[in-house]
N, C-alpha and C positions, 0 to 999 in steps of 0.2 A: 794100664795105669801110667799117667806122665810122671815126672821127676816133679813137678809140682805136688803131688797127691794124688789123689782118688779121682777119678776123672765120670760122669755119665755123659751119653749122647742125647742132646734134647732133635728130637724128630728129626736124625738124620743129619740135625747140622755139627757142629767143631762139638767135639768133649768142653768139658767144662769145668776146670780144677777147683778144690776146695772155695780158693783165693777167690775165683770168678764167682760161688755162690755168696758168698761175703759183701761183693759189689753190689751182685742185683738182690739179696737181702734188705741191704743199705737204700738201694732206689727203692725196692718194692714199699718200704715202709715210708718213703717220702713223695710214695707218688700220689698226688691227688685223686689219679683215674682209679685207683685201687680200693675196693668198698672197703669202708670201716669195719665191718663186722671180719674180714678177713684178717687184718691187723690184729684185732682183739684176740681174736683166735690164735694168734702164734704169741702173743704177751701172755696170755692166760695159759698156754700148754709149758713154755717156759717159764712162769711163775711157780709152776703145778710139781715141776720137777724139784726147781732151787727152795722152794719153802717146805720146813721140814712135818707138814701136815698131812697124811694118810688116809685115804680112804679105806686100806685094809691098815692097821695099826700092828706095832712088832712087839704086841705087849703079852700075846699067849705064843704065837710062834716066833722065834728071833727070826729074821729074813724078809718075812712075808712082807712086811710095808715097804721093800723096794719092788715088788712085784706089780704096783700101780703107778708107779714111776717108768718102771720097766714097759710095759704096755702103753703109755702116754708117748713115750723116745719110738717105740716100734712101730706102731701105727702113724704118727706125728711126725717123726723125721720124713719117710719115705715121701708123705702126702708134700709135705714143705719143699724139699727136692723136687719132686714131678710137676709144684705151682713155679718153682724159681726158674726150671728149666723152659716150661713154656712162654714166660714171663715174657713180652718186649714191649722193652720202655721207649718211650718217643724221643725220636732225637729234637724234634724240636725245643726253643728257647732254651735256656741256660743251663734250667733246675731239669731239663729233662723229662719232665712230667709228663702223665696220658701216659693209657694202652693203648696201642697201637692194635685196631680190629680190624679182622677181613672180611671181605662178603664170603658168602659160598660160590661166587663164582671165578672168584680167584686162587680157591688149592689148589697146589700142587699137584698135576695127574700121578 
């Protein structure tokens, strides 16, 4: 853990504090090279959490309608993290835009 926060290792390369997932958050949602459907998917799972509308409802048991909210953060956070960290954005032009792809003949052995 850095003094910045929570840090993970994206494949091997520098940790990556809260703050740095924030950034490339920020580009991933403004990069052109990034499918829409991907976008949608992380508006709509944070929509799913902040709107107070339940797929299970907490009208027979109290609790139970954060438990679909609870499952949307646990599966959803992790997946969001493991896209940001593989994430890179292009340096090229100003706005940063493009993913940057590799052939296969270029991994890392």
């Amino acid at each position: 853990m850095s003094r910045h926060g929570r840090t993970a290792s994206a494949g091997g390369s520098a940790p990556i504090s809260w703050w740095g997932y924030l950034g490339r958050l920020w580009r991933y949602l403004h990069d052109p090279g990034v499918a829409s459907w991907k976008k949608t998917l992380i508006f709509a799972g944070l929509l799913y959490v902040i709107i107070p509308v339940d797929l299970l409802p907490s009208v027979l048991i109290p609790g139970v309608g954060w438990l679909d909210d609870l499952l949307v953060l646990w599966v959803g956070l992790p997946a969001l993290l493991r896209e940001l960290a593989a994430y890179e954005p292009s340096t090229r032009g100003a706005g940063g835009g493009g993913r940057v792809e590799r052939d296969d003949g270029d991994q890392p052995a």
